[in-house]
FISETI-131100 format. One record per residue (C-alpha): z, x, y. Coordinates in Angstrom, 2 decimals, padded with zeros to 5 digits. Layout:
REM FISETI-131100
(rec (Z,X,Y)) ...
//
This chain:
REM FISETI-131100
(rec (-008.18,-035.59,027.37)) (rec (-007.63,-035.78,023.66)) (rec (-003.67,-034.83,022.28)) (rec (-001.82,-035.90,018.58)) (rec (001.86,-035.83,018.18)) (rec (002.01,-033.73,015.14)) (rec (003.47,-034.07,011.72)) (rec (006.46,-031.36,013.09)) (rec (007.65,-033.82,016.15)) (rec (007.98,-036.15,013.25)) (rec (009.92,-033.75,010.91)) (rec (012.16,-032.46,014.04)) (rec (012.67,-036.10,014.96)) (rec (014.33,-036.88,011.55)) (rec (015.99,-033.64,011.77)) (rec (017.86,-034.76,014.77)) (rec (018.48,-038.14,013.73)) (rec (020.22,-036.97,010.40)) (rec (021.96,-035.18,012.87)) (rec (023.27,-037.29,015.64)) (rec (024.51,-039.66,012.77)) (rec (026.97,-036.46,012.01)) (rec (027.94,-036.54,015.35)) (rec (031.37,-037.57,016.24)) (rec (030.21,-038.71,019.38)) (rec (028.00,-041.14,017.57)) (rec (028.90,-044.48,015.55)) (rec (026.19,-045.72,012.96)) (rec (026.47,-049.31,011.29)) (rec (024.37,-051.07,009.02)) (rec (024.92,-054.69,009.31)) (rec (023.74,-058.01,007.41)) (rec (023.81,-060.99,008.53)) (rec (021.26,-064.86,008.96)) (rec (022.93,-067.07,007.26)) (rec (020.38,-069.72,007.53)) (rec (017.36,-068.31,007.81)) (rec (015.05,-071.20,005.98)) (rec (016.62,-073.63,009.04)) (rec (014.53,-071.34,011.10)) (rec (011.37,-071.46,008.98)) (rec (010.93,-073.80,005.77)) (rec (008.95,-070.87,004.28)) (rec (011.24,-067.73,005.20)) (rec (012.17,-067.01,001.43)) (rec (008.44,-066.86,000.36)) (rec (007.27,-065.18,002.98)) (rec (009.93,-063.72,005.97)) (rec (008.90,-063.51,009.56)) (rec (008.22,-060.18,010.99)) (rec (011.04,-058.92,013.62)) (rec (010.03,-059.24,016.79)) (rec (010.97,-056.66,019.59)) (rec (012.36,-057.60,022.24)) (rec (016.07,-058.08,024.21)) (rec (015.98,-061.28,023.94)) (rec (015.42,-061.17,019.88)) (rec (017.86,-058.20,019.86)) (rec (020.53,-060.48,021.40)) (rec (019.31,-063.47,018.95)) (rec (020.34,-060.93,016.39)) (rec (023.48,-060.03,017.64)) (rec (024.02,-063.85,017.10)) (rec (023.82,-063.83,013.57)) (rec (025.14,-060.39,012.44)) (rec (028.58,-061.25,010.19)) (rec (029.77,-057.65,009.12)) (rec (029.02,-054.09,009.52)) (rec (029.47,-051.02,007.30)) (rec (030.11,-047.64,009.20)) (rec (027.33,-044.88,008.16)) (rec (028.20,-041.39,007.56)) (rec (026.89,-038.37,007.04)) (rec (027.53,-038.42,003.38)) (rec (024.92,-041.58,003.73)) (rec (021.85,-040.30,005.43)) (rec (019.23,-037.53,003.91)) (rec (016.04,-036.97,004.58)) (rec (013.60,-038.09,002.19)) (rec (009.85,-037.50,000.82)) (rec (007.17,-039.62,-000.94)) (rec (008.10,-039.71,-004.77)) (rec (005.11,-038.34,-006.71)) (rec (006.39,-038.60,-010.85)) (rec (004.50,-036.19,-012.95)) (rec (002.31,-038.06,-015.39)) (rec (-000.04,-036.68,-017.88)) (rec (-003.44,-036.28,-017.54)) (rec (-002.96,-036.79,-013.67)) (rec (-005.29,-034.62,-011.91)) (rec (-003.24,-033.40,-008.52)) (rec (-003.99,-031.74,-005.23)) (rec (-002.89,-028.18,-004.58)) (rec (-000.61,-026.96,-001.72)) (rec (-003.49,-025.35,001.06)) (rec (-002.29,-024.41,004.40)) (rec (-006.26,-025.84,006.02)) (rec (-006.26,-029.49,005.20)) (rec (-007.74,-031.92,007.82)) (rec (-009.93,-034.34,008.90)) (rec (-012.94,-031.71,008.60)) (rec (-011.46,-030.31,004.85)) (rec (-010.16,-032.72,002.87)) (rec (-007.89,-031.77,-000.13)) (rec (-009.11,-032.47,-003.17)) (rec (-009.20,-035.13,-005.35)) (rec (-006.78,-037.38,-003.19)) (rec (-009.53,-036.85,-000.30)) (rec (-006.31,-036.85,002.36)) (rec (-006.90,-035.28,005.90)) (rec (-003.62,-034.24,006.08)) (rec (-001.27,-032.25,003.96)) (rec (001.40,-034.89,003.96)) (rec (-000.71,-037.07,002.46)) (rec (-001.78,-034.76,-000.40)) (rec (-000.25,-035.29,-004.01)) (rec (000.58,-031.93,-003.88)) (rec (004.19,-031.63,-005.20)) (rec (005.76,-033.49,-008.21)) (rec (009.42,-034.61,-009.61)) (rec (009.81,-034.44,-013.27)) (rec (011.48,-036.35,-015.83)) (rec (014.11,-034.14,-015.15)) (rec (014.29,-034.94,-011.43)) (rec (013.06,-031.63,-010.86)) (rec (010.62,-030.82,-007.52)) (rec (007.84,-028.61,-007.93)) (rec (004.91,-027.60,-005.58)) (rec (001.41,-027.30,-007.07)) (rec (-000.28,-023.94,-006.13)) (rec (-003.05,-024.22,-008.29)) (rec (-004.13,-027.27,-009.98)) (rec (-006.97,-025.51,-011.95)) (rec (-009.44,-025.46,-009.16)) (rec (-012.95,-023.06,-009.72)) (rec (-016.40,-023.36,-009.05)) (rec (-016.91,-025.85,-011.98)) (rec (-013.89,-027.89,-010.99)) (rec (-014.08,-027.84,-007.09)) (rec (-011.75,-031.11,-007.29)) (rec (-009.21,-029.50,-009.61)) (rec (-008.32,-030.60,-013.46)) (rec (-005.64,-032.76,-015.04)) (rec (-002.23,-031.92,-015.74)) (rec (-001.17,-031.36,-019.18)) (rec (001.97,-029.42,-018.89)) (rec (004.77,-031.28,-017.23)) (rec (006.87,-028.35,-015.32)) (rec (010.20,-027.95,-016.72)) (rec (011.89,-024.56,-015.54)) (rec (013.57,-023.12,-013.14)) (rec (011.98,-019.24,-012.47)) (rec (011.95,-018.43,-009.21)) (rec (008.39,-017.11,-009.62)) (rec (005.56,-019.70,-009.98)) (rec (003.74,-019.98,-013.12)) (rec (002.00,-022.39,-015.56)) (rec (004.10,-024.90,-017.45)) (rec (002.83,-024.77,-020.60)) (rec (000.31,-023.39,-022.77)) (rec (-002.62,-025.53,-022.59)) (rec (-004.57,-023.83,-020.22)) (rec (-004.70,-026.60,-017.52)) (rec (-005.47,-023.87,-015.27)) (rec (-001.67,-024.99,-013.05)) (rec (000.56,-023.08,-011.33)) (rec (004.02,-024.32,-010.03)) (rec (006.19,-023.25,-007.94)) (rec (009.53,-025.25,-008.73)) (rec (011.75,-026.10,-005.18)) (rec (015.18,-027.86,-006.09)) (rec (016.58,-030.23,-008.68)) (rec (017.85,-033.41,-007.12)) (rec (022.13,-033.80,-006.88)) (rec (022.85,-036.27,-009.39)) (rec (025.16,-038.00,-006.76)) (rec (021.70,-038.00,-004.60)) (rec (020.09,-040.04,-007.45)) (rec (022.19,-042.63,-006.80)) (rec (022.33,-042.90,-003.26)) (rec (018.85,-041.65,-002.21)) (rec (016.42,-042.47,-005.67)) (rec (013.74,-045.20,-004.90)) (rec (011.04,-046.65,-006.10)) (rec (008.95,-044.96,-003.46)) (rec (010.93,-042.08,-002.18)) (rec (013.03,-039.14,-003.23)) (rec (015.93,-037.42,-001.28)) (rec (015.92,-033.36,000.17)) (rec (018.76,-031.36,000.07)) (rec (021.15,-031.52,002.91)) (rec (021.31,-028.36,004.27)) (rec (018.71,-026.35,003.32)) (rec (019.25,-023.45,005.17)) (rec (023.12,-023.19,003.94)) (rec (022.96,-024.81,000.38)) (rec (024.38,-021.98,-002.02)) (rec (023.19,-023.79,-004.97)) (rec (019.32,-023.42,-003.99)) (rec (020.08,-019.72,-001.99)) (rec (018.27,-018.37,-004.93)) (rec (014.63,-020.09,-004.24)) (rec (015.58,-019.88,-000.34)) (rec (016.31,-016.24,-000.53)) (rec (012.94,-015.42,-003.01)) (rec (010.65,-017.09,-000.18)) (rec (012.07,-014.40,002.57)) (rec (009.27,-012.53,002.86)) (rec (006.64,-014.56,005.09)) (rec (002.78,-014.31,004.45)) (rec (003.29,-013.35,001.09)) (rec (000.59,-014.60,-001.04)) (rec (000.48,-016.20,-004.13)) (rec (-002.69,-018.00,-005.16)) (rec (-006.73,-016.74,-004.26)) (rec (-009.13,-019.11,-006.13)) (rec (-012.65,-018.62,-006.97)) (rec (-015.37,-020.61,-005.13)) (rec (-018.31,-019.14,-006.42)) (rec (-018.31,-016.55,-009.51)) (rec (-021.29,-014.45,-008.37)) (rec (-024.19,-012.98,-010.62)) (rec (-024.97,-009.42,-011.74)) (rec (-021.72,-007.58,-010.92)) (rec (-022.35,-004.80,-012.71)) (rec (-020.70,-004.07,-015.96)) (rec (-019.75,-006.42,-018.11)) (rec (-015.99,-007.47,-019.03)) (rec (-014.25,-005.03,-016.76)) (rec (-010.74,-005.55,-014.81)) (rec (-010.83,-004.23,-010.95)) (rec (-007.17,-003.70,-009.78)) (rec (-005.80,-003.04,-006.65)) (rec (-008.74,-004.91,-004.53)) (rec (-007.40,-005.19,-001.11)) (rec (-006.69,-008.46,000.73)) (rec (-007.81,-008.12,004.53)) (rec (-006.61,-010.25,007.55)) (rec (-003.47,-010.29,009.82)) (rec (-001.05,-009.23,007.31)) (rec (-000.26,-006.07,005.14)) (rec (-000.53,-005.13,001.74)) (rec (-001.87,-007.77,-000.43)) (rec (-003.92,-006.85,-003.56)) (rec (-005.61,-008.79,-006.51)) (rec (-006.66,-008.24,-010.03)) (rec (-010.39,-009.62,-010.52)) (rec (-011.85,-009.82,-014.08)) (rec (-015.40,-009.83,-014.25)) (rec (-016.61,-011.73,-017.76)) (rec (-019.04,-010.44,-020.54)) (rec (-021.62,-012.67,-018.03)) (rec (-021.05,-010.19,-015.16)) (rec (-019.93,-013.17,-013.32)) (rec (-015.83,-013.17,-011.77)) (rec (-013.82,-014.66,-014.99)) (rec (-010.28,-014.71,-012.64)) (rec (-008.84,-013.90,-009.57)) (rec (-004.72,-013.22,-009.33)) (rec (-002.42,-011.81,-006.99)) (rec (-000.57,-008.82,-008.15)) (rec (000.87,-007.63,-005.02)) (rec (001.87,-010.46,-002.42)) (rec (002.21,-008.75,000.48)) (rec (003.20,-009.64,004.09)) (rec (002.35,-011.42,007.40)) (rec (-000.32,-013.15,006.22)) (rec (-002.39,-016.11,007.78)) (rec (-005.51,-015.84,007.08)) (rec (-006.86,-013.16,004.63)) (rec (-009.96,-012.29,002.82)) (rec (-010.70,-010.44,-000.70)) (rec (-012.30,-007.11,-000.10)) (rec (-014.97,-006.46,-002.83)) (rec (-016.03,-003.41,-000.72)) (rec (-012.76,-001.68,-000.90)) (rec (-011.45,-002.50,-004.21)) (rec (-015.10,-000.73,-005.54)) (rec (-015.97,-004.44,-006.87)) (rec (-019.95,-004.64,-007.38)) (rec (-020.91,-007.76,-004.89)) (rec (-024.64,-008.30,-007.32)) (rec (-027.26,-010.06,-006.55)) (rec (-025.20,-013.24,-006.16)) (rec (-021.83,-012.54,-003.99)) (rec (-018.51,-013.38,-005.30)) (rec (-016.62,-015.57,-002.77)) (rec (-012.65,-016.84,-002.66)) (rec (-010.13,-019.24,-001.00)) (rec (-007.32,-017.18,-000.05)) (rec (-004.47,-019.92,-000.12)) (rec (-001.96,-019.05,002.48)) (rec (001.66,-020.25,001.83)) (rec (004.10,-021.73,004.45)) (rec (006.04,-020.20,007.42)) (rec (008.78,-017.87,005.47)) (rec (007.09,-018.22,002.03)) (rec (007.18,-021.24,-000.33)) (rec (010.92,-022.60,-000.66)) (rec (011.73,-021.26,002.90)) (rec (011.90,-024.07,004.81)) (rec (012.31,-027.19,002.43)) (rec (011.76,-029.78,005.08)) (rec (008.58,-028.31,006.50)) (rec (006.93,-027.53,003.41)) (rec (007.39,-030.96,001.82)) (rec (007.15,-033.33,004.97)) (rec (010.45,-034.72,005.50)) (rec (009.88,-037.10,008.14)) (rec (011.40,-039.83,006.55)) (rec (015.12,-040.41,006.54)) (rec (016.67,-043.39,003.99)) (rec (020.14,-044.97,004.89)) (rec (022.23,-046.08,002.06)) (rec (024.83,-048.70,002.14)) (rec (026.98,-050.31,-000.31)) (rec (027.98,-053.52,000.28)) (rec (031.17,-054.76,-001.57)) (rec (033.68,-057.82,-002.03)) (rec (036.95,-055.91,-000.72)) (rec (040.36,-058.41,-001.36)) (rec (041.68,-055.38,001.52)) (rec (039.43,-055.88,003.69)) (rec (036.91,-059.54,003.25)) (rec (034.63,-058.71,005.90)) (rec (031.85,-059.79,004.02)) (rec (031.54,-063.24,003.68)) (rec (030.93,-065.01,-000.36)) (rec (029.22,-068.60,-000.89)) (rec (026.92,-068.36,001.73)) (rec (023.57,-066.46,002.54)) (rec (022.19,-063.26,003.76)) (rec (018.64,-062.93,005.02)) (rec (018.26,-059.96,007.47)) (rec (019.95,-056.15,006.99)) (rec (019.51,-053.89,009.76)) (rec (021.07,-050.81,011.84)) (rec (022.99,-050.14,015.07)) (rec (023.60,-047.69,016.90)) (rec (026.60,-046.80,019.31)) (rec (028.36,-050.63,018.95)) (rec (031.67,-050.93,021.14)) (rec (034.41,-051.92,019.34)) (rec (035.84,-055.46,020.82)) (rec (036.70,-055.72,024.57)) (rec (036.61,-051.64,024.59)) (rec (034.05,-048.85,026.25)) (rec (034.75,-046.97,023.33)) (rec (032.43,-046.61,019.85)) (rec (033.17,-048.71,017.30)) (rec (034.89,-046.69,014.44)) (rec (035.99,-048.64,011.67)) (rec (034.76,-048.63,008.21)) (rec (033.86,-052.09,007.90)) (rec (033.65,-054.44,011.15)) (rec (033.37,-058.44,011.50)) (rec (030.81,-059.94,013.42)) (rec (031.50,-063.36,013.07)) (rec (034.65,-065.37,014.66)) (rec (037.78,-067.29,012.50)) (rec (040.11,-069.78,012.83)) (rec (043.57,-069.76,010.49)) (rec (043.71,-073.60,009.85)) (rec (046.64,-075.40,009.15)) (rec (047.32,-078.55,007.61)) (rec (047.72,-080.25,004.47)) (rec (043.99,-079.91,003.23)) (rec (043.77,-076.41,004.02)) (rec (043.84,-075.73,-000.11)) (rec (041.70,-078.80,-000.93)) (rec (038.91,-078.70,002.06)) (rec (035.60,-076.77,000.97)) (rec (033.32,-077.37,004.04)) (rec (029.62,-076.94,003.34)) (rec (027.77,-073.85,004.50)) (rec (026.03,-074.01,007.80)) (rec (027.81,-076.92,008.56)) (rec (028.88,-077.97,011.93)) (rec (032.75,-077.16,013.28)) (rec (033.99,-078.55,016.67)) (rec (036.84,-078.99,018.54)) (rec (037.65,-081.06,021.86)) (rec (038.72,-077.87,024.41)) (rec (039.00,-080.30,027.65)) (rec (037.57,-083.33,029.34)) (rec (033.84,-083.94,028.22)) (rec (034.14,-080.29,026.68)) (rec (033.34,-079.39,023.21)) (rec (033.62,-075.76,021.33)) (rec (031.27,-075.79,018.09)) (rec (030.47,-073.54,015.47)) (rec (028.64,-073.16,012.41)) (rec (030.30,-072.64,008.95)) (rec (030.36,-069.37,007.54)) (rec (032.92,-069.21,004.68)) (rec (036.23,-071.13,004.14)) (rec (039.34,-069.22,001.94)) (rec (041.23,-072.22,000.77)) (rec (044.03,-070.07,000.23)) (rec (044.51,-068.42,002.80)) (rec (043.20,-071.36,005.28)) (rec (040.60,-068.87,007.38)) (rec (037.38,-070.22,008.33)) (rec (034.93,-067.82,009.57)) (rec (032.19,-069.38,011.78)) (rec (028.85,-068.30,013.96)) (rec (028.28,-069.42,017.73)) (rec (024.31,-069.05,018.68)) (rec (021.99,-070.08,021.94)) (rec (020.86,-073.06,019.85)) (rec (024.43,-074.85,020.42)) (rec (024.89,-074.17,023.93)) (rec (021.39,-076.48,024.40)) (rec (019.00,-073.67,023.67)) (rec (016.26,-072.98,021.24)) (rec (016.11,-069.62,019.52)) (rec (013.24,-068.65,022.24)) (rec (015.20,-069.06,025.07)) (rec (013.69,-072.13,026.09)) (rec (016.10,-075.47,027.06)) (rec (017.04,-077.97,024.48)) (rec (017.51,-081.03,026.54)) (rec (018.90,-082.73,023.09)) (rec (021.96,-081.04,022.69)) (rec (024.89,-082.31,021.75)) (rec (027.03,-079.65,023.34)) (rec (026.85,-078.96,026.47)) (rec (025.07,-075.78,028.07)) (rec (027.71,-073.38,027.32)) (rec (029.61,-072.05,024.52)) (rec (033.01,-072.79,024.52)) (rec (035.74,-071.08,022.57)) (rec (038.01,-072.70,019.99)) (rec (041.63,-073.17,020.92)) (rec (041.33,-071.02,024.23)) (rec (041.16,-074.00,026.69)) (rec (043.60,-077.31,027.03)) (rec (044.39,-078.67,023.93)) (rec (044.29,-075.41,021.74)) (rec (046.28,-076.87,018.66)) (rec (043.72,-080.31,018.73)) (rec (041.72,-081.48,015.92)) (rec (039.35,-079.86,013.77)) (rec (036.32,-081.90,012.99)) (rec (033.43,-081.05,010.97)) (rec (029.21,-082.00,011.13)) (rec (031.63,-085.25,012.70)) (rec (033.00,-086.36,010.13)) (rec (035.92,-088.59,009.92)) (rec (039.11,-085.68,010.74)) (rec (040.24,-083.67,008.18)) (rec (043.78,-083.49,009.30)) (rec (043.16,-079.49,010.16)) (rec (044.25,-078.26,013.26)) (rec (044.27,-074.58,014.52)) (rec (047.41,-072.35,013.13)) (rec (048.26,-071.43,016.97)) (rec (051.67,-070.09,015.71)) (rec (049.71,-067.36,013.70)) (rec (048.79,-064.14,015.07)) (rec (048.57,-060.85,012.82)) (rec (045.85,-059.40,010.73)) (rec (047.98,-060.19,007.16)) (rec (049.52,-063.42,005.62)) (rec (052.23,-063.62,002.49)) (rec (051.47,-066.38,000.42)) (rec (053.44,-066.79,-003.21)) (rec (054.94,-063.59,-001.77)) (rec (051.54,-061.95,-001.77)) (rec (050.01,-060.31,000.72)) (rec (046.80,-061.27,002.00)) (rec (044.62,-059.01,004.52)) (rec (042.30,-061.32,006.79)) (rec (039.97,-058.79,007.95)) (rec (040.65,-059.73,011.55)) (rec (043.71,-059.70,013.98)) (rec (044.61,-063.06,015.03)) (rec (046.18,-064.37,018.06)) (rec (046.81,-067.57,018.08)) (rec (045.22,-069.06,015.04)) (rec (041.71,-067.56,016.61)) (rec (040.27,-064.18,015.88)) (rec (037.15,-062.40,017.71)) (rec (034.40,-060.77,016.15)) (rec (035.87,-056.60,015.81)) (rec (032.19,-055.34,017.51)) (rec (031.27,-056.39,020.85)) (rec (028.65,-058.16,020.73)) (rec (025.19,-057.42,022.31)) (rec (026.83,-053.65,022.31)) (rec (025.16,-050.45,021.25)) (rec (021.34,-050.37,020.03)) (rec (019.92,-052.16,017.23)) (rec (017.19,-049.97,015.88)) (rec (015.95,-051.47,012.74)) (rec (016.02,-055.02,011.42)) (rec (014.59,-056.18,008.51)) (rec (014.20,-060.12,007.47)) (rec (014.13,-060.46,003.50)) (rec (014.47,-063.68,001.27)) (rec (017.52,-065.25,001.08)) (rec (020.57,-064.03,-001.21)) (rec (023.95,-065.88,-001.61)) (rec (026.64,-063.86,-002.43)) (rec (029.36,-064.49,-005.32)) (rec (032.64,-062.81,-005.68)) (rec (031.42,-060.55,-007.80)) (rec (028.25,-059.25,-006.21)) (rec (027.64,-056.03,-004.78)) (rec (024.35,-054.55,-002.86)) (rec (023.11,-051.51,-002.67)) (rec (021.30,-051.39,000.73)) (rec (018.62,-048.67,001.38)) (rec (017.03,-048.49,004.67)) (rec (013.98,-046.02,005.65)) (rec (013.23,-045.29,008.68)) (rec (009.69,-043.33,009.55)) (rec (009.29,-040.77,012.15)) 
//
């Protein structure tokens, strides 16, 4: 038994994911996080491992996650294969038979999808190519010459060079879009197709469905009759109604051109009738490639008509003094998305623009404004008898005396496989700072000789005043000790991505652009 999964599961499936992230029922985070990726591979910032899949690496990357950004609506679209116009380019035509038994022509793609058959101008305008000069002495089309640059709901050449193109221009992309949505290999959709009032006009012009735009001429014929003569109103037959073309037959008494001049309706297949429209058929029959648009015309359905089966996720990721979630001075080396986290020690979604992953201590002491602890460095703390809590440096605020730190399998006495490290310094089990015994004991770090830093266990509260300034931690204290805001190993993480190595500076910002395939 032979089956595919077409190109529309793929289009409906990015369809409803756009959609579920609008959901209030649903909570979408991107997250970054890995703050020492080339401790788990000397070569991870010239060439990063590939993810692996499993629940066991899902929970080793719950491990290393430090903040989350909340995705909205307003950061999701759909999103095509960019395709600039360039000179001289020779491009494939929109045709509604392309497979692996008709190829399109020049790109040679078996599926329509795969075609170069739409463009964005300079102008970050989309067009669809109808005709891209195709005839019997081009079969694979000509270049472009004319870059499309208007706006007519109709389609028509660009230009006057006689490239033999015809364009059908779609939608100009939202300037706010560019920013968000541009890439290097992708460009964004609109929305909401079916309710955008600034593109009703092309949606609206597309409502009739079968109606016809291009025929093409596939073999000119020989001896039809009289020399340069114009046949109108020659029928086009099939399943649909009303379609008619204008042929001109060339002092040669071969066809010169083929054009619609009456579109008709319903069409899905359709033939030109020489018979009816009193065209001579010669010793050598005329024949034609009646090019049958879309479902609902071309501009009907955006989404269908251009393959949007892609869907990009944009973040921003930026220093916030309100909210220091994400961490300066050290590194990032993985970005990735969840879906449906809890928020901490709840059953309900996290909901919160920006989220901590990590854990913190307020410190106290008199080095608190002079300590600067090295990044991935060790942290413990004695939390009983023969038991040890440890952590790994994430950042240190001198002023406001909050370390943030990481807990992973690797110091309970585990390797990041799972398997037992019988080396361990540890113990087999992670213990939390300042929650057992001796909460307000010393601070030591990679065992050094103490830095007179104990836990703040007098401190609880998400703010500080210092100099009589206010200071927002990013995380509620109690105690001197705060918890990550997600739960971790909550929700689903869908998409991880390991990339070299980037430290972040106070005044850094990343754009983060995720795309996700259907």
């Amino acid at each position: 038994m032979s089956a595919i999964i077409t190109d529309q599961f793929r289009i409906l499936s990015a369809k409803n994911f756009v959609t579920s992230v609008a959901s209030t029922a649903n909570s979408y985070y991107s997250f970054v996080g890995l703050p020492n990726a080339t401790e788990l591979s000397p070569t991870w910032n010239t060439s990063p491992p590939s993810p692996k899949d499993s629940f066991q690496d899902e929970d080793g990357t719950w491990d290393t996650i430090i903040a989350l950004k909340k995705v909205t609506s307003n950061d999701v679209r759909r999103v095509v294969g960019k395709i600039d116009w360039s000179s001289g380019t020779t491009y494939d035509m929109y045709r509604q038979d392309i497979n692996r038994d008709n190829l399109s022509l020049p790109s040679n793609a078996t599926h329509l999808y795969d075609a170069n058959y739409y463009v964005m101008n300079s102008k970050f305008k989309i067009y669809i190519c109808l005709q891209n000069g195709t005839d019997p002495e081009n079969t694979s089309g000509r270049p472009s010459l004319d870059e499309p640059d208007f706006t007519d709901l109709e389609p028509r050449a660009a230009g006057t060079s006689g490239d033999g193109y015809v364009w059908k221009y779609l939608y100009t992309v939202n300037p706010a879009d560019i920013v968000k949505f541009d890439s290097i290999d992708f460009i964004p959709v609109p929305s909401d197709w079916e309710n955008d009032t600034e593109n009703a006009a092309v949606r609206e012009n597309a409502a009739t469905s079968g109606q016809l735009k291009i025929v093409t001429v596939t073999n000119r014929g020989v001896g039809l009759g009289t020399a340069n003569r114009t046949y109108t109103r020659v029928p086009i037959k099939g399943d649909g109604r009303g379609g008619e073309a204008t042929i001109i037959v060339g002092n040669d008494s071969k066809v010169e051109s083929i054009n619609i001049s009456k579109g008709g309706s319903r069409y899905t297949y359709g033939i030109v009738d020489l018979v009816g429209g009193s065209v001579p058929t010669g010793s050598t029959t005329p024949t034609f490639d009646v090019i049958v648009p879309p479902q609902g015309g071309h501009g009907a359905d955006i989404y269908r008509e251009l393959g949007a089966k892609n869907v990009l996720i944009y973040s921003r990721i930026e220093n916030d003094l309100e909210n220091p979630d994400f961490i300066v001075g050290n590194e990032i080396a993985r970005v990735g998305i969840v879906e449906n986290p809890k928020a901490y020690n709840s059953s309900s979604n996290l909901n919160i623009d920006k989220a901590s992953g990590v854990y913190a201590l307020r410190l106290t002491g008199s080095a608190t404004t002079t300590f600067a602890p090295t990044a991935d460095s060790f942290v413990t703390q004695t939390v009983g008898v023969a038991s040890t809590a440890v952590g790994r440096v994430i950042s240190y605020d001198n002023t406001t005396g909050v370390l943030k730190y990481w807990q992973d399998k690797s110091m309970a006495g585990f390797n990041t496989d799972g398997t037992q490290n019988i080396d361990s310094d540890y113990g087999l089990q992670l213990n939390e700072f300042g929650s057992i015994g001796v909460g307000g004991s010393m601070i030591v770090f990679n065992n050094e000789v103490s830095t007179g830093l104990l836990i703040d266990t007098g401190f609880s509260g998400i703010t500080t005043v210092i100099n009589n300034r206010t200071y927002n931690l990013g995380q509620s204290f109690v105690n001197g000790v705060a918890q990550p805001e997600v739960e971790k190993y909550s929700g689903n993480i869908i998409y991880v991505d390991n990339r070299p190595s980037i430290t972040r500076s106070t005044n850094q910002k990343e754009d983060i652009k995720v795309i996700l395939q259907f």
